[in-house]
Backbone of each chain as ProteinMPNN parsed JSONL, in Angstrom:
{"seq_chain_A": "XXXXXXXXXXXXXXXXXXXXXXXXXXXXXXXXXXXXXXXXXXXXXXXXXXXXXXXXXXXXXXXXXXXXXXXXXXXXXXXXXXXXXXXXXXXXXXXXXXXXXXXXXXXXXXXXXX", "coords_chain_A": {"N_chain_A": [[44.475, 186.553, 220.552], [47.742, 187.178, 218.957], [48.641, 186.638, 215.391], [51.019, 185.755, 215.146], [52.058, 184.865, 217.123], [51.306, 182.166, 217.074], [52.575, 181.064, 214.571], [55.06, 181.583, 215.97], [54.723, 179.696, 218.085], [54.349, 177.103, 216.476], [57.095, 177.19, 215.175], [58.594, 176.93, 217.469], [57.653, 174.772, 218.426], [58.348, 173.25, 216.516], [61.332, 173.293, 216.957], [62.369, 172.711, 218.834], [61.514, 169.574, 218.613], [63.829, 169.354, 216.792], [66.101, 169.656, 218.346], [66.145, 167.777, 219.98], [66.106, 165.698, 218.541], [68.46, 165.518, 217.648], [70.156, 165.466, 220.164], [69.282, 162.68, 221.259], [70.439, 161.7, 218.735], [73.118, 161.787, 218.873], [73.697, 160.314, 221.024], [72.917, 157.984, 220.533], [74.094, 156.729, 218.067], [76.777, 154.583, 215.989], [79.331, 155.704, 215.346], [81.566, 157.995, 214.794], [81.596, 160.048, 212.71], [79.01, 159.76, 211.87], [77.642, 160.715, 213.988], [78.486, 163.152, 214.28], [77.399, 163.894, 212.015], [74.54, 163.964, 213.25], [74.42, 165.764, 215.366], [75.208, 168.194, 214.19], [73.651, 168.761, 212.021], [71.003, 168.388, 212.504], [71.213, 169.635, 215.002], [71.725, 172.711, 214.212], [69.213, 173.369, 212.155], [67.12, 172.574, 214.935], [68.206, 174.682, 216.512], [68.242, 177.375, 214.5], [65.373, 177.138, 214.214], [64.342, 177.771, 216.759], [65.615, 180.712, 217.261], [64.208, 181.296, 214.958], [61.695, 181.644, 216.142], [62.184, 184.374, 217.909], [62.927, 186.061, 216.337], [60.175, 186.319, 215.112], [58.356, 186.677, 217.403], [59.246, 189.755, 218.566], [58.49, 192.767, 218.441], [60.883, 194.465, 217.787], [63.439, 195.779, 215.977], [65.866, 195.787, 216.336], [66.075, 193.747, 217.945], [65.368, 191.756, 215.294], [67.174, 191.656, 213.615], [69.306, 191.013, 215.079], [68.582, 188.309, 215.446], [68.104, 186.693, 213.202], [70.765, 186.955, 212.381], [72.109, 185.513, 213.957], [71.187, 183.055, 213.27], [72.302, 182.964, 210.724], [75.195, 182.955, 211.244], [75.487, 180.39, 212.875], [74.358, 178.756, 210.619], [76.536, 178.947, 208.865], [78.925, 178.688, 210.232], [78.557, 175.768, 211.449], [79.094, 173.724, 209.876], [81.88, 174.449, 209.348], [83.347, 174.238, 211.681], [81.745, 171.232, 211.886], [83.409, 169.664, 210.198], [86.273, 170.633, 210.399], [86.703, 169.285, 212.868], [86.204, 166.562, 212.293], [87.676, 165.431, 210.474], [90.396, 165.705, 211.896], [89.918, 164.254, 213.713], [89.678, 162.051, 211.857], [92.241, 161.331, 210.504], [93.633, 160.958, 213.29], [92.768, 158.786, 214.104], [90.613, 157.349, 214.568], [88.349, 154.402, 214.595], [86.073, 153.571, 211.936], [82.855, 153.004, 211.669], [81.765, 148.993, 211.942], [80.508, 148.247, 209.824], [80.776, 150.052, 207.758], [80.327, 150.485, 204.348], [82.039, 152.308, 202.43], [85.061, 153.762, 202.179], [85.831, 156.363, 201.048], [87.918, 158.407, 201.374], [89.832, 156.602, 202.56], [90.536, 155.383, 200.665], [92.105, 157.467, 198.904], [94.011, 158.059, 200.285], [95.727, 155.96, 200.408], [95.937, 155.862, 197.268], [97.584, 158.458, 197.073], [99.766, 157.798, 198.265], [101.037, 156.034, 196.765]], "CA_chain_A": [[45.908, 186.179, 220.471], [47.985, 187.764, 217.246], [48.792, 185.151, 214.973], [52.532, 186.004, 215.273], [52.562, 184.057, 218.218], [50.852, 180.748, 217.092], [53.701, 181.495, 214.225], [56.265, 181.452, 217.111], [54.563, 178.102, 218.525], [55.013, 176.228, 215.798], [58.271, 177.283, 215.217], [59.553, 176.461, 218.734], [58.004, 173.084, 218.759], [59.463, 172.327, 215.523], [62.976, 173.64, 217.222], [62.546, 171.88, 220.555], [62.112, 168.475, 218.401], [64.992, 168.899, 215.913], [66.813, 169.771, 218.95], [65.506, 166.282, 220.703], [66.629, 164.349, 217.887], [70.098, 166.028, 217.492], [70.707, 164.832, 221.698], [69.449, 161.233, 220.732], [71.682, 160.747, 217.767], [74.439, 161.859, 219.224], [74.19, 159.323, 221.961], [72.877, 156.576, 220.154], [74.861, 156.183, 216.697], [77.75, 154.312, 216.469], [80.425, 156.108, 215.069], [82.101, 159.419, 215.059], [81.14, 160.834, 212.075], [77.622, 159.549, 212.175], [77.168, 161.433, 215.547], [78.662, 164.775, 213.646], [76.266, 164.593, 211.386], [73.274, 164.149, 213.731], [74.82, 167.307, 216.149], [75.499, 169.663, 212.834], [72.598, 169.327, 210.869], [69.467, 168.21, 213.247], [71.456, 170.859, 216.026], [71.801, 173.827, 213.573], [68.047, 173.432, 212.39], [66.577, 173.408, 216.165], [68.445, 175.928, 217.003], [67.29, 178.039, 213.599], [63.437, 177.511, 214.591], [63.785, 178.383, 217.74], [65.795, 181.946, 216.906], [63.027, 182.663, 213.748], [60.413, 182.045, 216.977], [62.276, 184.583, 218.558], [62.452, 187.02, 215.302], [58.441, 186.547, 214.566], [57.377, 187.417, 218.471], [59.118, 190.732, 218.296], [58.35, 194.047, 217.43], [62.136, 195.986, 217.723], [63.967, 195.982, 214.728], [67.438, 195.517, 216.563], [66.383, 191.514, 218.197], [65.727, 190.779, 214.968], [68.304, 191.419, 212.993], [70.154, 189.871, 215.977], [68.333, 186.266, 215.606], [68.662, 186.668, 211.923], [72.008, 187.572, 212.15], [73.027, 184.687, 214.58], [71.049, 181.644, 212.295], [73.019, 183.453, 209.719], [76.729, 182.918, 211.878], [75.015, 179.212, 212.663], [74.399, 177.791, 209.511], [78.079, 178.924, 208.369], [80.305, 177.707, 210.828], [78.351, 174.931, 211.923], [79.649, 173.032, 208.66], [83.141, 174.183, 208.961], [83.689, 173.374, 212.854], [82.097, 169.935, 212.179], [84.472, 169.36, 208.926], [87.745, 170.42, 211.364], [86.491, 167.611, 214.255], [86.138, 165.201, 211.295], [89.595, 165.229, 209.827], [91.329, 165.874, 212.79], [89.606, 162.952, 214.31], [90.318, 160.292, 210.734], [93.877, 161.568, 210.713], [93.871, 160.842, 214.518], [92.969, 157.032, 213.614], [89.579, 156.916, 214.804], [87.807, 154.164, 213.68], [84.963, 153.966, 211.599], [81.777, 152.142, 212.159], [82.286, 148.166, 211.539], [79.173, 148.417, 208.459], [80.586, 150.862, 206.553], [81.192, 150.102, 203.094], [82.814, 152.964, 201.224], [85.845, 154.752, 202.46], [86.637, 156.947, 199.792], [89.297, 158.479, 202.186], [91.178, 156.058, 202.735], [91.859, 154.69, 199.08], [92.584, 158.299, 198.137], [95.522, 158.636, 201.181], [96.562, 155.116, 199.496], [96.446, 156.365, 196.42], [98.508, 159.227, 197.106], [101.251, 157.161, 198.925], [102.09, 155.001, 195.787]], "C_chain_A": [[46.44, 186.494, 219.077], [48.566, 186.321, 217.017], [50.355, 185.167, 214.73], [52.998, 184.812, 216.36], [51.925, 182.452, 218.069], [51.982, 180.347, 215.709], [54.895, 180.824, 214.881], [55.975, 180.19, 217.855], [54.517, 177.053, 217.659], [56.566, 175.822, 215.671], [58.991, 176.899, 216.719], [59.286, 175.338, 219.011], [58.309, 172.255, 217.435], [61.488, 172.255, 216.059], [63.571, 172.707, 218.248], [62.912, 169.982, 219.674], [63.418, 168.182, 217.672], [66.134, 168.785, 217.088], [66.962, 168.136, 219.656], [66.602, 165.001, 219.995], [68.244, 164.498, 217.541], [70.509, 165.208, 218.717], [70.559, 163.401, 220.929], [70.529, 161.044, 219.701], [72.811, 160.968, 218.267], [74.823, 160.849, 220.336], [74.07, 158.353, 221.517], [73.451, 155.826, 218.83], [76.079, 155.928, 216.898], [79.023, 154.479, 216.549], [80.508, 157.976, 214.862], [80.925, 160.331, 213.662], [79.814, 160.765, 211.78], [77.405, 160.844, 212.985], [77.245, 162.419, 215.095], [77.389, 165.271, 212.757], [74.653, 164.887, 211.904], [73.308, 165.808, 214.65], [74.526, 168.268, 215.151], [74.376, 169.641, 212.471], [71.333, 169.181, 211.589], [69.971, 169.892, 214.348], [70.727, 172.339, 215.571], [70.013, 174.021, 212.987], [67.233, 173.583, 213.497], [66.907, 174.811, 216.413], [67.606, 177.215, 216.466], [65.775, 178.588, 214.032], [63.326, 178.328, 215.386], [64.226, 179.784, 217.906], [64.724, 182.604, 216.187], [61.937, 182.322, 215.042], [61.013, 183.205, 217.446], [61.807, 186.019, 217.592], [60.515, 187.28, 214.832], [57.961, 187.416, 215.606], [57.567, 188.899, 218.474], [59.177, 192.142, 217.938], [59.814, 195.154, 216.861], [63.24, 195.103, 216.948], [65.525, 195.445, 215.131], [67.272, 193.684, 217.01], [66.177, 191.178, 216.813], [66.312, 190.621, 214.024], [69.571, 190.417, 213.847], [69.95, 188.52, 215.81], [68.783, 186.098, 214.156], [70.166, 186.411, 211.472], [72.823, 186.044, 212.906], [72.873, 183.309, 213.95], [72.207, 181.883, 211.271], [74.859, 182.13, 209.516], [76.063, 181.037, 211.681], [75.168, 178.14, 211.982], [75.725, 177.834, 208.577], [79.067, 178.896, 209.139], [79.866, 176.381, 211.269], [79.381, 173.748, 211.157], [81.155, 172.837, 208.408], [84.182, 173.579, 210.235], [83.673, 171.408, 212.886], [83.06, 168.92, 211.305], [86.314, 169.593, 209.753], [87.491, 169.099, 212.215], [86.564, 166.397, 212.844], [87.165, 164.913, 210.997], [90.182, 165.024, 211.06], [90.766, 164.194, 214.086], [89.851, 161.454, 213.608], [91.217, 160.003, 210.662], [94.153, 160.88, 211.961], [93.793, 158.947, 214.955], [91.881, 156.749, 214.032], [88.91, 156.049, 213.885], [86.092, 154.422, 213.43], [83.649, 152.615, 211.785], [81.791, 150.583, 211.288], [81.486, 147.842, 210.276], [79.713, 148.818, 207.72], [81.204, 150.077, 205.153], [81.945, 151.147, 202.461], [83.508, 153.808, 202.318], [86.454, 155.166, 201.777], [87.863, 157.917, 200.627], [90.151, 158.017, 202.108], [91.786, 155.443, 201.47], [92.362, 156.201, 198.406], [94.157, 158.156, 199.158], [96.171, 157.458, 200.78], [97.362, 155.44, 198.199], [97.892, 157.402, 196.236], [100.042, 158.815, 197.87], [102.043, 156.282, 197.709], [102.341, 155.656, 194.575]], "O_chain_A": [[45.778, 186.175, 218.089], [48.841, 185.371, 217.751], [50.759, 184.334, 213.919], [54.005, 184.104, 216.362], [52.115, 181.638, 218.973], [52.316, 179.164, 215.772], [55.528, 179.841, 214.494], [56.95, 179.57, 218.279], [54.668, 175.945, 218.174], [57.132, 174.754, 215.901], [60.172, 176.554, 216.683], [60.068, 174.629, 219.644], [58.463, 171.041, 217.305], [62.433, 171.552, 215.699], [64.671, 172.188, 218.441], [63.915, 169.297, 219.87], [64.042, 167.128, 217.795], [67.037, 167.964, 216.928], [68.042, 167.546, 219.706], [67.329, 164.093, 220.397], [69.009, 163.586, 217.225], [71.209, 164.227, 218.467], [71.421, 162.975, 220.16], [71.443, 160.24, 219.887], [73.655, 160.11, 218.008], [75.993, 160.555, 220.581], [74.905, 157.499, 221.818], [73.308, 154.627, 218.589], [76.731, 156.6, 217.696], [79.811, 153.904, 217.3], [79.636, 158.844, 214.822], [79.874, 160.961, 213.782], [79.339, 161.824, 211.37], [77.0, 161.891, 212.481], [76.219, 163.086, 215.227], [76.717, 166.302, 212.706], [73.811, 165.614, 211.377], [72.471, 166.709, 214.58], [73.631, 169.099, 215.297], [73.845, 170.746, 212.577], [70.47, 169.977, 211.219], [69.3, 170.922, 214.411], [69.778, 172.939, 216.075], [69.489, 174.996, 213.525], [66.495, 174.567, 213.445], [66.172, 175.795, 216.499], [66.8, 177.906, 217.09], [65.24, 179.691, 214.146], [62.652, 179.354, 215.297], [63.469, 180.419, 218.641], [64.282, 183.739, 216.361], [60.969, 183.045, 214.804], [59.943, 183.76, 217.695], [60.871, 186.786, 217.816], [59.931, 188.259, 214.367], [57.38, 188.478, 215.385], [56.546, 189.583, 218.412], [59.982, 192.553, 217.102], [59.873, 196.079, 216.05], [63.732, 194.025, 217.282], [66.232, 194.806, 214.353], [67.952, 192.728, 216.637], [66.771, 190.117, 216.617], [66.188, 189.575, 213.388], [70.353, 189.547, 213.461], [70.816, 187.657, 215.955], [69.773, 185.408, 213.911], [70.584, 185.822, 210.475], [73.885, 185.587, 212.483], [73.784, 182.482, 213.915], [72.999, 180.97, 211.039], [75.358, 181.328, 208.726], [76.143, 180.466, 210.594], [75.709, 177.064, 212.239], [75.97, 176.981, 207.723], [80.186, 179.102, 208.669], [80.822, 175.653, 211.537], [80.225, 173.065, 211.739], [81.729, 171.935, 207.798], [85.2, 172.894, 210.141], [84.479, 170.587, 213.322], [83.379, 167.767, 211.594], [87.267, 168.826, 209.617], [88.129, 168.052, 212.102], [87.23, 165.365, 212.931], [87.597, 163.837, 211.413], [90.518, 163.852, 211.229], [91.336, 163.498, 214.926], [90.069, 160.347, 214.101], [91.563, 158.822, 210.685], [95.044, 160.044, 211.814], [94.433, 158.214, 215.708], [91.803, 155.521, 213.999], [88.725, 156.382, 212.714], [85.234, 155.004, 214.094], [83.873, 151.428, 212.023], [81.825, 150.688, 210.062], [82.027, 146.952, 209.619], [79.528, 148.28, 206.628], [82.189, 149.353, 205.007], [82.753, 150.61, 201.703], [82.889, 154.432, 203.181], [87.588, 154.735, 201.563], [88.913, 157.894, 199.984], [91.224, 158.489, 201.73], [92.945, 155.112, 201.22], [93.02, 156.113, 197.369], [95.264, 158.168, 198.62], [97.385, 157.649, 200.7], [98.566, 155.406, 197.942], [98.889, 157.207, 195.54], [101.087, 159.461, 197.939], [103.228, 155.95, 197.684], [103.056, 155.126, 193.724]]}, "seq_chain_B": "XXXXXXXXXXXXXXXXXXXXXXXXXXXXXXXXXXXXXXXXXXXXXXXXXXXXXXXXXXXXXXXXXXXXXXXXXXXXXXXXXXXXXXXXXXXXXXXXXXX", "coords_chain_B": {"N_chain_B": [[58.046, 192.793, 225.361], [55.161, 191.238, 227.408], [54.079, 188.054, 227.842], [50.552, 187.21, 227.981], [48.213, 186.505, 230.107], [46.929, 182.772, 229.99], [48.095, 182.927, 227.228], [49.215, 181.326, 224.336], [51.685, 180.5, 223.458], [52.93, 181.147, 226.012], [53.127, 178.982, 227.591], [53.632, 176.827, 225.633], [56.35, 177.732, 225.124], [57.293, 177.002, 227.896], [56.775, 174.043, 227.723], [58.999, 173.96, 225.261], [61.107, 174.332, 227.305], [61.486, 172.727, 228.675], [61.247, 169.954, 227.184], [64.554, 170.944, 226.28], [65.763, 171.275, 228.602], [65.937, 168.172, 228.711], [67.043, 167.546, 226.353], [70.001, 168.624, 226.796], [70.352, 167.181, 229.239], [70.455, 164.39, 227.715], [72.365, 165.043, 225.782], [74.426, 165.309, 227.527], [75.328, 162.573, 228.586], [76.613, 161.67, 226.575], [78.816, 163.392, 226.651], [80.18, 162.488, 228.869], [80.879, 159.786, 228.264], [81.928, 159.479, 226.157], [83.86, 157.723, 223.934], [86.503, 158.925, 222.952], [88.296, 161.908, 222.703], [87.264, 163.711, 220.561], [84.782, 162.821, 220.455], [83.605, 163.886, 222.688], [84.042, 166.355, 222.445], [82.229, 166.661, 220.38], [80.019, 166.671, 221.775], [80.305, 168.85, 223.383], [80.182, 170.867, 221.575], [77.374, 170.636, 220.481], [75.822, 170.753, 223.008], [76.286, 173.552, 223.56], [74.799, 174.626, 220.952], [72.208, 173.394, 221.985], [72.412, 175.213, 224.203], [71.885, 177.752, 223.44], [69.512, 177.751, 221.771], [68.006, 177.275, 224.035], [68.148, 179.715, 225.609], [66.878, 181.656, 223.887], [64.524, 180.643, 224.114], [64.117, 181.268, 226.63], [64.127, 183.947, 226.479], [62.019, 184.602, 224.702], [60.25, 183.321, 227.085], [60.064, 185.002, 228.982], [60.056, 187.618, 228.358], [62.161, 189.353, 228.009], [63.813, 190.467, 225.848], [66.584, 191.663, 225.331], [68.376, 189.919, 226.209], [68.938, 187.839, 223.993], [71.436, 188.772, 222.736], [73.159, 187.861, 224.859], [72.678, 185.156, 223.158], [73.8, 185.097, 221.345], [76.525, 186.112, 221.745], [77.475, 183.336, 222.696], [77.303, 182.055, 220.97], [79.124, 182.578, 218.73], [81.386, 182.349, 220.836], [81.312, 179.523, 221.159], [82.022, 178.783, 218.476], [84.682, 179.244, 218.2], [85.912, 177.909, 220.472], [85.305, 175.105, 219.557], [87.035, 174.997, 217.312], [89.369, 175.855, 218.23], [89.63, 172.984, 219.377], [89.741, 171.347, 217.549], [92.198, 171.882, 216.243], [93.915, 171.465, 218.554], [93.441, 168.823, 218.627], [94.327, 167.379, 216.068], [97.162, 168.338, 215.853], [98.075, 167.182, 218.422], [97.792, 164.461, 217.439], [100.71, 164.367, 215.665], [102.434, 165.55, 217.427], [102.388, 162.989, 218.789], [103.61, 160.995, 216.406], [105.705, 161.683, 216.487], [107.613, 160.633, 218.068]], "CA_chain_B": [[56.638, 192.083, 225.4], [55.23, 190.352, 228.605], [53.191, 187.469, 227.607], [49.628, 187.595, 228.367], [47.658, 185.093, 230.857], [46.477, 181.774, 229.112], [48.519, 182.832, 225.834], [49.174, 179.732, 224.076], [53.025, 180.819, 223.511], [53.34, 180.804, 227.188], [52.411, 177.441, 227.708], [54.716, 176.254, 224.423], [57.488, 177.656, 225.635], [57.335, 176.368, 228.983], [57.13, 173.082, 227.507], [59.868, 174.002, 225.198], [62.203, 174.335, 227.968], [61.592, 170.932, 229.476], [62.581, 169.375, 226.567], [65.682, 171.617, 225.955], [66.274, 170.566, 229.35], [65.783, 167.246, 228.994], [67.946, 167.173, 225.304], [71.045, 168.865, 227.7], [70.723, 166.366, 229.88], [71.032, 163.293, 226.867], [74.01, 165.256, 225.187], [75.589, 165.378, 228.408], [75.573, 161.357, 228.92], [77.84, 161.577, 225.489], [80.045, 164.235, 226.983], [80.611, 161.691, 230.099], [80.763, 158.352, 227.648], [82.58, 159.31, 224.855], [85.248, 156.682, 223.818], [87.615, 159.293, 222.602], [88.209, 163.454, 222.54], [86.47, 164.273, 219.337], [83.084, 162.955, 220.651], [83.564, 164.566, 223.907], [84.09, 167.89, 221.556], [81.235, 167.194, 219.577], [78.588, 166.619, 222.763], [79.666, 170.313, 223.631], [79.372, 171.856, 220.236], [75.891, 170.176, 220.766], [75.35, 171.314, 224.525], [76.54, 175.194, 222.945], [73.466, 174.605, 220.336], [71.273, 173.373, 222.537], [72.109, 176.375, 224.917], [72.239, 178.786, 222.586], [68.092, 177.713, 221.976], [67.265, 177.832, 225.537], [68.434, 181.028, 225.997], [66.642, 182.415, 223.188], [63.38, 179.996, 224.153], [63.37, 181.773, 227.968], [63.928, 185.154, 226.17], [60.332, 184.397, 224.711], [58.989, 182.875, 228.079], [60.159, 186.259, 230.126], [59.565, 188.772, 227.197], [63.566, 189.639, 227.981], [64.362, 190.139, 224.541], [68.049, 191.939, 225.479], [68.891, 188.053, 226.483], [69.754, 187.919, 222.377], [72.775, 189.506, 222.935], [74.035, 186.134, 224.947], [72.858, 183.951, 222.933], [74.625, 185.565, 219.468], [77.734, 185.614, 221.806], [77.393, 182.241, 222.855], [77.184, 181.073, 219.102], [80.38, 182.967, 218.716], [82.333, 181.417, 221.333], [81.138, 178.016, 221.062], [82.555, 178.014, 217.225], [85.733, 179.224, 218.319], [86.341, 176.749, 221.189], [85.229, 173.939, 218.687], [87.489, 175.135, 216.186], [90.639, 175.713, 219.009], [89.65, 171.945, 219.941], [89.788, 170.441, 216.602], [93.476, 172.022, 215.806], [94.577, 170.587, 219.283], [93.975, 167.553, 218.373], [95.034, 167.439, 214.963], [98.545, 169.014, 216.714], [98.362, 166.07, 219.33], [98.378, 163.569, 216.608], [101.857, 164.91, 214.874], [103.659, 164.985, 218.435], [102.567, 161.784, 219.446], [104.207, 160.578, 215.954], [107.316, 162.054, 216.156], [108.617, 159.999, 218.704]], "C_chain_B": [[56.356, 191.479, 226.423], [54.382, 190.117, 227.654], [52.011, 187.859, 228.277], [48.599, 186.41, 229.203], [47.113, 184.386, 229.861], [46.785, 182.196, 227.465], [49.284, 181.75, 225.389], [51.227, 180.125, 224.083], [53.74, 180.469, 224.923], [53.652, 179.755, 227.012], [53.68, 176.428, 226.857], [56.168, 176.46, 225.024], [58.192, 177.436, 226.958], [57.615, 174.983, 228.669], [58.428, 172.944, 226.685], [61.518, 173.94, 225.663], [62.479, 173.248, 228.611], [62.14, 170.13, 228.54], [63.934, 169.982, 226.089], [66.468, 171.01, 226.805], [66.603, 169.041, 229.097], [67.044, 166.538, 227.724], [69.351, 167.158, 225.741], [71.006, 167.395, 228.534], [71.408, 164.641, 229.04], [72.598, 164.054, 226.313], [74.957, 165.294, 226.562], [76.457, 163.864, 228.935], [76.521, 161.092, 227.899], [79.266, 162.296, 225.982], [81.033, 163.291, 228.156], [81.319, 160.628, 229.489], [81.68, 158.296, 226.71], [83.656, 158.61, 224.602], [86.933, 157.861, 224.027], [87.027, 160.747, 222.582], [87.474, 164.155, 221.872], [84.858, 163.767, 219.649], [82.812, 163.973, 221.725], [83.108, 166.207, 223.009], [82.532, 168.405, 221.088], [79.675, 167.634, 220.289], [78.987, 168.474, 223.423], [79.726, 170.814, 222.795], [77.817, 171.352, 220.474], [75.008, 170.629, 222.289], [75.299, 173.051, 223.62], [75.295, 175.646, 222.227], [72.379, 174.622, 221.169], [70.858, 174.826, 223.712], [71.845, 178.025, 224.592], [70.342, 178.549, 222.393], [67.319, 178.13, 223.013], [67.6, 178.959, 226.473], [67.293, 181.994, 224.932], [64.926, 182.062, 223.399], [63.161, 180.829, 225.761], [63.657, 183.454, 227.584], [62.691, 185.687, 225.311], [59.622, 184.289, 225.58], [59.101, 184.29, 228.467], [59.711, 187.309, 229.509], [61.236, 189.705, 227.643], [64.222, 189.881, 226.825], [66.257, 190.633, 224.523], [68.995, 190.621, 225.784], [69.884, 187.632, 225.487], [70.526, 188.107, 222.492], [73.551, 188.086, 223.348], [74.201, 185.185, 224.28], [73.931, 184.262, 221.631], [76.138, 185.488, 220.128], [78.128, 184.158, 222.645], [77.64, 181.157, 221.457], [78.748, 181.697, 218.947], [80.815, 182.226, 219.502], [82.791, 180.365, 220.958], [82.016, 177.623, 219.541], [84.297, 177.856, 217.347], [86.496, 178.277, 219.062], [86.241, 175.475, 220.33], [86.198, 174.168, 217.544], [89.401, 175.051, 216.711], [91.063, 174.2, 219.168], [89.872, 171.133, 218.772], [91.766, 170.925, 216.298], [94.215, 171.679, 217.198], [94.465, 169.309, 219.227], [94.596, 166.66, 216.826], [96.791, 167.305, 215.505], [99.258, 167.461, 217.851], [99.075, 164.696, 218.654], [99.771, 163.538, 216.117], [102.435, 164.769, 216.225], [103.351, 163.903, 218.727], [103.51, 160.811, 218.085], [105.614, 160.386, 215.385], [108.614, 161.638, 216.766], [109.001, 158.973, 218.004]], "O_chain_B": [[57.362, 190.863, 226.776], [53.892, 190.917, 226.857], [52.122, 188.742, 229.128], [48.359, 185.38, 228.573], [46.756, 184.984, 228.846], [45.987, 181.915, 226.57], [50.064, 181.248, 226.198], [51.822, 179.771, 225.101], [54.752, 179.781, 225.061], [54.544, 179.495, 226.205], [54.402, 175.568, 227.361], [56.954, 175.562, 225.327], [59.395, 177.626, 227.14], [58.618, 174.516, 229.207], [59.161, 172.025, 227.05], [62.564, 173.708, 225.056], [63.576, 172.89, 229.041], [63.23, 169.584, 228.717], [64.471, 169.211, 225.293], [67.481, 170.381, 226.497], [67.771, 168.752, 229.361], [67.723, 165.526, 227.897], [70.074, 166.214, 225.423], [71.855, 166.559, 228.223], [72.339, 163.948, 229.451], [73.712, 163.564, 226.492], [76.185, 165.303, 226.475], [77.584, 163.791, 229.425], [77.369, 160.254, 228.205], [80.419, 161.913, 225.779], [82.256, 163.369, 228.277], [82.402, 160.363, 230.009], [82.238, 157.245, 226.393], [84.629, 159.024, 225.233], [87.921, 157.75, 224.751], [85.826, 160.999, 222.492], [86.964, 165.175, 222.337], [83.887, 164.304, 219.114], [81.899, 164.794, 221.642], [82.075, 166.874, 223.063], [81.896, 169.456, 221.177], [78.735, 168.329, 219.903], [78.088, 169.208, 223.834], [79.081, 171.838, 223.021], [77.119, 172.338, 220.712], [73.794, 170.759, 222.447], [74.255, 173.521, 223.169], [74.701, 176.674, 222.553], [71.62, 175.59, 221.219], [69.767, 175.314, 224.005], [71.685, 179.039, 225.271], [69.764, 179.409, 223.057], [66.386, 178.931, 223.071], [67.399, 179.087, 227.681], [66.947, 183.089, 225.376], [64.08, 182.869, 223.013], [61.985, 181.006, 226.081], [63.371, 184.243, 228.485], [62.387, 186.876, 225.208], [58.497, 184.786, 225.531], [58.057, 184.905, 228.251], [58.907, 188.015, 230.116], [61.164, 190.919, 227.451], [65.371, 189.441, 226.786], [67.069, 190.032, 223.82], [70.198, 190.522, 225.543], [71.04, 187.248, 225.659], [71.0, 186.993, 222.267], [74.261, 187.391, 222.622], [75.152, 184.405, 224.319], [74.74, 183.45, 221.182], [77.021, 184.968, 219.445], [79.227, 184.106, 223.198], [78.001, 180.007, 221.207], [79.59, 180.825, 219.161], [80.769, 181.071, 219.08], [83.914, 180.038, 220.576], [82.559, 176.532, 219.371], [85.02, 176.958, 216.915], [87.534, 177.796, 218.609], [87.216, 174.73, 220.425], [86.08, 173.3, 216.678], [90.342, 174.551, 216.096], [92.247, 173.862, 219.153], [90.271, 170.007, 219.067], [92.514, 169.956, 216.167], [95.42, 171.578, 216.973], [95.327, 168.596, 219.74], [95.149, 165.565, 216.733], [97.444, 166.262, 215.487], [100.383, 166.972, 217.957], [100.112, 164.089, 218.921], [100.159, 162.37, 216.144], [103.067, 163.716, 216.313], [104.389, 163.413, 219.171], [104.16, 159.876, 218.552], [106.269, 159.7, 214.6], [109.802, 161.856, 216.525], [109.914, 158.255, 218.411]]}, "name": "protein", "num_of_chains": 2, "seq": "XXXXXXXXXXXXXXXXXXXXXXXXXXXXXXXXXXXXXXXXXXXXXXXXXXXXXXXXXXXXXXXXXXXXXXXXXXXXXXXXXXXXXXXXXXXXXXXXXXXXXXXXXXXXXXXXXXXXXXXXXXXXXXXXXXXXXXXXXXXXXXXXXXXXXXXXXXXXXXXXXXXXXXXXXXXXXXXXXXXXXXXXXXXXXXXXXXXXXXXXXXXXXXXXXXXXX"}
């Protein structure tokens, strides 16, 4: 067995769990932007792994500039999609989880009103 | 590439797909549940991810590698619909305050 492919099995069961734990947080945390951050950053890592498994297995030059190319796209919009849903959801009046202590948000949109 | 009998890869990515499956199926109980629009949004930017893997995880099991192609425009889409969906509701907010 080439070792490309025990390579590619790591990498896909590191992808499969980040992916795992991305689903769970998103169902089980209690507030919005919590949940964004478990989707964006656990998501965008599964995903990652499981593309560089796809780049290690193989041999033609065009898949893997393609997987390369799509972690690439990935890891730079992931950040700016979940930064639009965020605003457009604080603006929107969603609240925030009844714990939190610091909303530096909202004393700046104070600030700027007086 | 076709895999090769009892290659451990097989095997991995067989199990890979069960939980892929099985992650789709939790983000989808958010997509159903969500209090409000912006979670709904975020459980399919998160379905899009997750499908965007298990496209690229059964283009390993099959040795399909032309598959790639979907998933790279799948990652495309998905940012754009998440990005259409965040400036409609931004947009929503402002007419609902103008009454």
């Amino acid at each position: 067995m080439p070792i490309s492919h025990i390579i590619a099995s790591v990498a896909l069961i590191a992808g499969a769990f980040f992916t795992l734990v991305a689903a769970i947080g998103v169902v089980r945390l209690p507030d919005i932007l919590m949940r964004m951050h478990a989707s964006t950053k656990a998501g965008t890592l599964g995903t990652g792994f499981i593309l560089l498994a796809v780049a290690v297995t193989t041999p033609d030059f065009g898949v893997i500039t393609r997987a390369i190319a799509t972690i690439l796209f990935l890891v730079v919009t992931a950040p700016v999609a979940a930064h639009l849903i965020g605003r457009a959801s604080y603006q929107n009046g969603n609240k925030l989880w009844k714990n939190t202590i610091v909303d530096e948000l909202q004393d700046h949109i104070d600030k700027s009103k007086k | 590439m076709i895999l090769a009998e009892n290659d451990i890869l097989g095997w991995v990515s067989y199990g890979v797909l069960i939980i892929l499956s099985l992650s789709l199926a939790i983000a989808t109980v958010r997509l159903i549940r969500g209090p409000s629009l912006s979670d709904r949004v975020i459980a399919l930017d998160l379905i899009a991810f997750i499908t965007v893997g298990f496209i690229a995880t059964f283009a390993i099991y099959s040795g399909k590698h032309a598959l790639m192609d979907a998933a790279t425009v799948l990652a495309l889409v998905a940012f754009l619909g998440t990005t259409a969906f965040a400036r409609y509701i931004q947009n929503a907010r402002k007419e609902s305050t103008k009454d």
